[in-house]
PDB file as gemmi writes it, atoms N, CA and C in Angstrom:
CRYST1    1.000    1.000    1.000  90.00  90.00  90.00 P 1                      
ATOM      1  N   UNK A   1      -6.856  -8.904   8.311  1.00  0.00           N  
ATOM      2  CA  UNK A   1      -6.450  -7.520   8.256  1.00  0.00           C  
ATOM      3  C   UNK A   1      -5.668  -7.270   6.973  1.00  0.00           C  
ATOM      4  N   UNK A   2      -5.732  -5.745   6.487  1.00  0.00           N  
ATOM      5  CA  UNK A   2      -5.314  -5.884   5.263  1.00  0.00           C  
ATOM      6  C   UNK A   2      -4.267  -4.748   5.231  1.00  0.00           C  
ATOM      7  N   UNK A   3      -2.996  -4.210   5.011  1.00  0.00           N  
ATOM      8  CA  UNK A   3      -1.901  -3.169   5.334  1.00  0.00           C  
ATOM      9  C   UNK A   3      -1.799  -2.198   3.887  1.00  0.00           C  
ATOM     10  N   UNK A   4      -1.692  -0.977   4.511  1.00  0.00           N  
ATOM     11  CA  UNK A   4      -2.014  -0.011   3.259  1.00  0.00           C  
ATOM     12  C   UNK A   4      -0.898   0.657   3.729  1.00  0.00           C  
ATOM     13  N   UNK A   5      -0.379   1.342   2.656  1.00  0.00           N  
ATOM     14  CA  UNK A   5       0.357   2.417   2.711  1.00  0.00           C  
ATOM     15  C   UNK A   5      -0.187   3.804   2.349  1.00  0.00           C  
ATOM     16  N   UNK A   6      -0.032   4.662   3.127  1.00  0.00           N  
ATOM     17  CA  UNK A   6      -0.930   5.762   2.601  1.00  0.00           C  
ATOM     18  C   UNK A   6      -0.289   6.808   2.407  1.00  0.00           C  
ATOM     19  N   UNK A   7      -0.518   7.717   1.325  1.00  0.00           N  
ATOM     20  CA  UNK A   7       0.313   9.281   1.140  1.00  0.00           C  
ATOM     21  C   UNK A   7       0.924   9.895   2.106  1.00  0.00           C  
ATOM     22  N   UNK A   8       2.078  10.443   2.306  1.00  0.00           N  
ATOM     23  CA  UNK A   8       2.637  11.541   3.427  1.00  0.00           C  
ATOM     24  C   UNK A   8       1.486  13.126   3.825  1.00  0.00           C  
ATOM     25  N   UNK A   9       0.949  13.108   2.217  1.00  0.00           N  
ATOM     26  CA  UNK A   9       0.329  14.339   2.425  1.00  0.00           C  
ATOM     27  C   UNK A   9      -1.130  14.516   2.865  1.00  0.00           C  
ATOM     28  N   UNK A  10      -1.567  13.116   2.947  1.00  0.00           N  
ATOM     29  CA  UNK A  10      -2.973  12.764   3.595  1.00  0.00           C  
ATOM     30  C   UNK A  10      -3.328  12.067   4.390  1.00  0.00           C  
ATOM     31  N   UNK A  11      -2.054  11.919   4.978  1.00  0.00           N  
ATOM     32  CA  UNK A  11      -2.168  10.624   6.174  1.00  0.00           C  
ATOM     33  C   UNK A  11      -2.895  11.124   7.364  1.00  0.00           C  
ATOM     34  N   UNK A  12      -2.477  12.219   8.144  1.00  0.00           N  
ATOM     35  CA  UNK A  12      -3.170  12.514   9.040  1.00  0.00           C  
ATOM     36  C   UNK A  12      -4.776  12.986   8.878  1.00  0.00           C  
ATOM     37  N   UNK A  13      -5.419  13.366   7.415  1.00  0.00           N  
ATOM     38  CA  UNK A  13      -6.717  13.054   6.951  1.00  0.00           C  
ATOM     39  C   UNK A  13      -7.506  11.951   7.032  1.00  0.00           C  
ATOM     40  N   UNK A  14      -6.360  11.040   6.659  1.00  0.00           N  
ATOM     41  CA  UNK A  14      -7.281   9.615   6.274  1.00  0.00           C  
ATOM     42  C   UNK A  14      -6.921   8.774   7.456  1.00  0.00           C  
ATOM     43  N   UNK A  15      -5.974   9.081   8.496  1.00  0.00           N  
ATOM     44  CA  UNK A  15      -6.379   8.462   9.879  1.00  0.00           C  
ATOM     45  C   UNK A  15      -7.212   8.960  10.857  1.00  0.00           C  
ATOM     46  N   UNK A  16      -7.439  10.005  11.117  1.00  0.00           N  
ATOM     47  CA  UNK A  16      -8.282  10.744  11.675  1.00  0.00           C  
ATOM     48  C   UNK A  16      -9.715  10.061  10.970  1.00  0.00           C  
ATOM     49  N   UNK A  17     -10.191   9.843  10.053  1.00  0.00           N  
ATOM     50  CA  UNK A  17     -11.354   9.540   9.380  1.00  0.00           C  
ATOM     51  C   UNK A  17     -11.762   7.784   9.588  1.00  0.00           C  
ATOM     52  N   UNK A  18     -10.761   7.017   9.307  1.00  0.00           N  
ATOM     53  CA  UNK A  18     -10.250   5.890   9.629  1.00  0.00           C  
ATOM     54  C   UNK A  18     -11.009   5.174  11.191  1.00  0.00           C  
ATOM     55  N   UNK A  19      -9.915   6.157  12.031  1.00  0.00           N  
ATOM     56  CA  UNK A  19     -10.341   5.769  13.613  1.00  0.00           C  
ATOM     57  C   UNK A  19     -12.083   6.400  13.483  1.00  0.00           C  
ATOM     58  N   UNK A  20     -12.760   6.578  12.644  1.00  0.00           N  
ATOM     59  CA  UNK A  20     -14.184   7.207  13.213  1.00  0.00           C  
ATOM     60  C   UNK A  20     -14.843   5.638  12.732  1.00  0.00           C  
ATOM     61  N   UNK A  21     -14.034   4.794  11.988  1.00  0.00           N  
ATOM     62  CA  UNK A  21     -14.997   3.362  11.848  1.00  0.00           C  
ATOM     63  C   UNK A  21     -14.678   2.509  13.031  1.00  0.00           C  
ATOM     64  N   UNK A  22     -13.187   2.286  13.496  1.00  0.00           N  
ATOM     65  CA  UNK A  22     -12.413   1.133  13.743  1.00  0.00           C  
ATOM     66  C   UNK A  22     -11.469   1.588  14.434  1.00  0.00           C  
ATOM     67  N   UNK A  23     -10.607   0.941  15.159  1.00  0.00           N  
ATOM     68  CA  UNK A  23      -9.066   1.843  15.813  1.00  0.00           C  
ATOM     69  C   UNK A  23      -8.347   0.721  14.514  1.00  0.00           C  
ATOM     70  N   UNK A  24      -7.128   1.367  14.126  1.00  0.00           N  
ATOM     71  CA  UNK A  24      -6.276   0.846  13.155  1.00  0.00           C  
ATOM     72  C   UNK A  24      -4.720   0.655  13.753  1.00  0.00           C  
ATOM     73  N   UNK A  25      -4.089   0.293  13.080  1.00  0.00           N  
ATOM     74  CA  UNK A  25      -2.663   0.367  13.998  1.00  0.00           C  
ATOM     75  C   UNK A  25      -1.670   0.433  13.201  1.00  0.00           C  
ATOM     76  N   UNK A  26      -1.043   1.322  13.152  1.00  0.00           N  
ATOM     77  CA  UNK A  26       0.865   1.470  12.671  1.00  0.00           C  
ATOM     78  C   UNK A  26       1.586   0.299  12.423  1.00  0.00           C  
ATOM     79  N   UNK A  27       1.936  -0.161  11.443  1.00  0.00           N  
ATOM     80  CA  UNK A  27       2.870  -1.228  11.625  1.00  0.00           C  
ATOM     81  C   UNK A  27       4.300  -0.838  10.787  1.00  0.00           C  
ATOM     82  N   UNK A  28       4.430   0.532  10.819  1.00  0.00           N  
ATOM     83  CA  UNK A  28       5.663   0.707   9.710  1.00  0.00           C  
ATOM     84  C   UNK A  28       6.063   2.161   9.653  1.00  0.00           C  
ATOM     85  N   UNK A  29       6.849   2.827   9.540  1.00  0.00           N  
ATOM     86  CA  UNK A  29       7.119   4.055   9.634  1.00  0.00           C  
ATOM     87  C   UNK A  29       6.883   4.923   8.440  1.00  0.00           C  
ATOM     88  N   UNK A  30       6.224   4.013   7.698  1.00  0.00           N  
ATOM     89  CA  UNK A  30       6.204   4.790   5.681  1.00  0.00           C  
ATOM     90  C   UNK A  30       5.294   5.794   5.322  1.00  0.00           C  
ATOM     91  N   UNK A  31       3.964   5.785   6.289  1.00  0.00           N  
ATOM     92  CA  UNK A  31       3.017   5.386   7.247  1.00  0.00           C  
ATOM     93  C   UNK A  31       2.063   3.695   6.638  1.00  0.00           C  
ATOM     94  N   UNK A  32       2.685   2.824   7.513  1.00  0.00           N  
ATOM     95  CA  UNK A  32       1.513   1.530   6.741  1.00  0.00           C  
ATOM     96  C   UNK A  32       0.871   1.247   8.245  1.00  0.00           C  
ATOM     97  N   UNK A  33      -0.162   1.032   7.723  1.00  0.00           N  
ATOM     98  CA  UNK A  33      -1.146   0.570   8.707  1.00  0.00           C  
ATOM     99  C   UNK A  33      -1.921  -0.730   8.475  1.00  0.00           C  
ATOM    100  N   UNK A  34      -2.387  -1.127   9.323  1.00  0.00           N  
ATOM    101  CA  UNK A  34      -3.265  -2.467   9.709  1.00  0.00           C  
ATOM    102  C   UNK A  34      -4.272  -2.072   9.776  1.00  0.00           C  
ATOM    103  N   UNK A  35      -5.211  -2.124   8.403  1.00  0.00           N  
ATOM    104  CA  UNK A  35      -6.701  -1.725   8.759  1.00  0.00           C  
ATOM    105  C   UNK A  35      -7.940  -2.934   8.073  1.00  0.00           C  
ATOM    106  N   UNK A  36      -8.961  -2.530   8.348  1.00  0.00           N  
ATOM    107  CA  UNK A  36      -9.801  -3.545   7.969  1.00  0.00           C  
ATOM    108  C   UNK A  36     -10.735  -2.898   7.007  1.00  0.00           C  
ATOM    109  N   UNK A  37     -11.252  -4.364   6.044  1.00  0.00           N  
ATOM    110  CA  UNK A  37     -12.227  -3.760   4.232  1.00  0.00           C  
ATOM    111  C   UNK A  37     -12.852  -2.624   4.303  1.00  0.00           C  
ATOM    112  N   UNK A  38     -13.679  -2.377   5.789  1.00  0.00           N  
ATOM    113  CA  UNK A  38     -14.305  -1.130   5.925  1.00  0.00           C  
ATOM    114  C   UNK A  38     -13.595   0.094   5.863  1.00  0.00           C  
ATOM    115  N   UNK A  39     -12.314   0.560   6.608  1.00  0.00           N  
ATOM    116  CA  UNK A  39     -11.445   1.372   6.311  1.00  0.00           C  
ATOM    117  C   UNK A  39     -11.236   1.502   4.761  1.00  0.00           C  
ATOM    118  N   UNK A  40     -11.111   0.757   3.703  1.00  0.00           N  
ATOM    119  CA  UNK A  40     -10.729   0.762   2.678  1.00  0.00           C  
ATOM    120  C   UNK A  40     -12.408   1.265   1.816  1.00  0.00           C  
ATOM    121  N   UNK A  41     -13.487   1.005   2.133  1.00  0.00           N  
ATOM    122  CA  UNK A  41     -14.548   1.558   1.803  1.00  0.00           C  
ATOM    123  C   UNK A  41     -14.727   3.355   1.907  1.00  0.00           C  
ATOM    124  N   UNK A  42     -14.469   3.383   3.285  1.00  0.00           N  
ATOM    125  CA  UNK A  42     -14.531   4.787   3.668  1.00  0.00           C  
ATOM    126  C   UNK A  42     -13.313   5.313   2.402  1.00  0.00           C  
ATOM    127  N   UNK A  43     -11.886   5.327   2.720  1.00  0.00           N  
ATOM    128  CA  UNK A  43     -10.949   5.883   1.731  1.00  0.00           C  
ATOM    129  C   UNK A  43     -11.086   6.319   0.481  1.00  0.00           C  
ATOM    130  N   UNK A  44     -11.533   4.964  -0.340  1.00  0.00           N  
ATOM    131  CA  UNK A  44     -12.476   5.232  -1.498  1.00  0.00           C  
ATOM    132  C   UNK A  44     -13.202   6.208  -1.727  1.00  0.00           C  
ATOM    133  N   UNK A  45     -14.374   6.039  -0.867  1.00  0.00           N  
ATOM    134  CA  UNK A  45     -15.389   6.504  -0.395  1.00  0.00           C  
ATOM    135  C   UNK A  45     -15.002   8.533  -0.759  1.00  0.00           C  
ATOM    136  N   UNK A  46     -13.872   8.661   0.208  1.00  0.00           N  
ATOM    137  CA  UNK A  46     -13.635  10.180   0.235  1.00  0.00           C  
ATOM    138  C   UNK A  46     -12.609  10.702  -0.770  1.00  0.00           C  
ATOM    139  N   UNK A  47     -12.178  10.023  -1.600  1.00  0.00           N  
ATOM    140  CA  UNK A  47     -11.227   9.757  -2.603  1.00  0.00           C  
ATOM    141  C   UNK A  47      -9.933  10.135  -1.867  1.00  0.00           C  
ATOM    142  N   UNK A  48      -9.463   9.183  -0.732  1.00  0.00           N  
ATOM    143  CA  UNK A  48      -8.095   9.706   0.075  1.00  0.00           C  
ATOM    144  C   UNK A  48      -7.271   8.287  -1.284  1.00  0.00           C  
ATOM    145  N   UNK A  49      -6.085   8.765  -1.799  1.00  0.00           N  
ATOM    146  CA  UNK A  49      -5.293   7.388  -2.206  1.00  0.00           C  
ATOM    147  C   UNK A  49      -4.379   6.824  -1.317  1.00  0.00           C  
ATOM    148  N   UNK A  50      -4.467   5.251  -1.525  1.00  0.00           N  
ATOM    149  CA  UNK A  50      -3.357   4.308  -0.888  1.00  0.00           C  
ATOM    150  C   UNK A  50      -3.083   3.142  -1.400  1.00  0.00           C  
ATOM    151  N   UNK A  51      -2.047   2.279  -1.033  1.00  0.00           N  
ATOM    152  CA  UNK A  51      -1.663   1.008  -1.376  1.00  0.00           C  
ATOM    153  C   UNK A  51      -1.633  -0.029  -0.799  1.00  0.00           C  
ATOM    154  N   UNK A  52      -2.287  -0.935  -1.196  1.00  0.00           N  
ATOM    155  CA  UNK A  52      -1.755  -2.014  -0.784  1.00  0.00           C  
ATOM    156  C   UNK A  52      -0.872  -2.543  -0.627  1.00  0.00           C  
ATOM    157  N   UNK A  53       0.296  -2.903   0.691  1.00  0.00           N  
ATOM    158  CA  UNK A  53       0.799  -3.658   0.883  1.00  0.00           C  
ATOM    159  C   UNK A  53       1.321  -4.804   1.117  1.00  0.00           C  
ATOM    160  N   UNK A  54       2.125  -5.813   1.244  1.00  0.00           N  
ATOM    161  CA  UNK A  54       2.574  -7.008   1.518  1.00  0.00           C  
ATOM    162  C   UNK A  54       3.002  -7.017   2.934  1.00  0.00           C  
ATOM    163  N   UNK A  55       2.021  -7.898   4.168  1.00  0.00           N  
ATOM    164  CA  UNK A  55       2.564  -7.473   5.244  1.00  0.00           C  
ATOM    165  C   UNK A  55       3.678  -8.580   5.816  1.00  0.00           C  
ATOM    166  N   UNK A  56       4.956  -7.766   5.879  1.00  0.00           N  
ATOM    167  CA  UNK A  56       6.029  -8.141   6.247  1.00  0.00           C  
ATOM    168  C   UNK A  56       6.241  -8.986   7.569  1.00  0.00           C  
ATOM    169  N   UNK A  57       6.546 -10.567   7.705  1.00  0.00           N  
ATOM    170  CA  UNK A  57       6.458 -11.128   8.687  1.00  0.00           C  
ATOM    171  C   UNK A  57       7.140 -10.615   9.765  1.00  0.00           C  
ATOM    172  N   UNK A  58       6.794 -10.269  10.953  1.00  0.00           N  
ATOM    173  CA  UNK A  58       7.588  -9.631  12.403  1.00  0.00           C  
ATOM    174  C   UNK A  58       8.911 -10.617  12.542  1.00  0.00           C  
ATOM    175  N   UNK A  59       9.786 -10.353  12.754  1.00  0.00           N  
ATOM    176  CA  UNK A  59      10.822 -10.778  13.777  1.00  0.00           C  
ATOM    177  C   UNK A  59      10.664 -11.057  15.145  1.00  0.00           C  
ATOM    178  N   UNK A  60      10.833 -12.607  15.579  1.00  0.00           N  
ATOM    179  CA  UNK A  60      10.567 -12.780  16.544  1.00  0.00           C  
ATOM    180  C   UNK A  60      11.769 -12.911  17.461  1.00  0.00           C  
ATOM    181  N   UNK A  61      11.458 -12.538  18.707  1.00  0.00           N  
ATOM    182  CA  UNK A  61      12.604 -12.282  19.663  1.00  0.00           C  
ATOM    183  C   UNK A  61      12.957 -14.330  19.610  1.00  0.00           C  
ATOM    184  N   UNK A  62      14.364 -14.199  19.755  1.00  0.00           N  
ATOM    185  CA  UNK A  62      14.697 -15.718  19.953  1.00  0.00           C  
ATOM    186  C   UNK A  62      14.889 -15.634  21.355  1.00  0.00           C  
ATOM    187  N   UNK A  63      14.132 -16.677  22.083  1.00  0.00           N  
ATOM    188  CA  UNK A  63      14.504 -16.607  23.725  1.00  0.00           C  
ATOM    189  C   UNK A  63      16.482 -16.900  24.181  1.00  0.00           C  
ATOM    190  N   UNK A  64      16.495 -16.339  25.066  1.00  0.00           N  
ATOM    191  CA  UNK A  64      17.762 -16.597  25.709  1.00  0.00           C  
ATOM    192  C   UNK A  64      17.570 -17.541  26.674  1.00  0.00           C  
ATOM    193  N   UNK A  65      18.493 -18.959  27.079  1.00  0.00           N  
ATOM    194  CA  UNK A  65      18.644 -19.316  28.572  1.00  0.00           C  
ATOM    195  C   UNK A  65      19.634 -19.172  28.622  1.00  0.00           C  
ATOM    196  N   UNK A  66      19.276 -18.366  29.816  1.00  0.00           N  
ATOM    197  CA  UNK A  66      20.627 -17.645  30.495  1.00  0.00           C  
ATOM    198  C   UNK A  66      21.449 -18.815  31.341  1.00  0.00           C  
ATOM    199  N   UNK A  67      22.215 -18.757  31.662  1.00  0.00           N  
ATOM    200  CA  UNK A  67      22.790 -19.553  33.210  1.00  0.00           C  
ATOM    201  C   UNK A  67      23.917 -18.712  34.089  1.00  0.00           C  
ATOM    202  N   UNK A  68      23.697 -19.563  35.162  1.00  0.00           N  
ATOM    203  CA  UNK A  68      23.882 -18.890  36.145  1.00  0.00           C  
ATOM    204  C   UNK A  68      25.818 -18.935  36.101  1.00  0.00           C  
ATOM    205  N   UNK A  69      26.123 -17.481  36.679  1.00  0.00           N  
ATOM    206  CA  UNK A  69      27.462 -18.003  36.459  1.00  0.00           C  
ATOM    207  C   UNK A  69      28.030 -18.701  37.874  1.00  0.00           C  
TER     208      UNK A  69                                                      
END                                                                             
């Protein structure tokens, strides 16, 4: 999977267009998304612009053991 960042002013264009190949997914509030080469064909394709991103490793929850009091 490959993470794009895409314009404020065409985002809801180029996701709407997006989900007509693939479902894609949010991973960032900038708007960046998780999409795949084909998504990036189509974009092109309609001349929507975006970026490539660096996708930022998740934070993983550290487990707790609890005990009992």
């Amino acid at each position: 999977m490959l993470t794009i960042r895409l314009s404020k002013a065409e985002w809801g264009k180029a996701w709407r267009a997006m989900i007509e190949i693939a479902p894609i997914r949010l991973v960032g509030d900038d708007p960046i998304y998780e999409v795949l080469p084909a998504h990036l064909d189509l974009l092109s394709a309609r001349g929507f612009r975006y970026e490539i991103v660096p996708l930022r490793p998740r934070r993983t929850e550290k487990r707790r053991h609890g005990t009992a009091d």
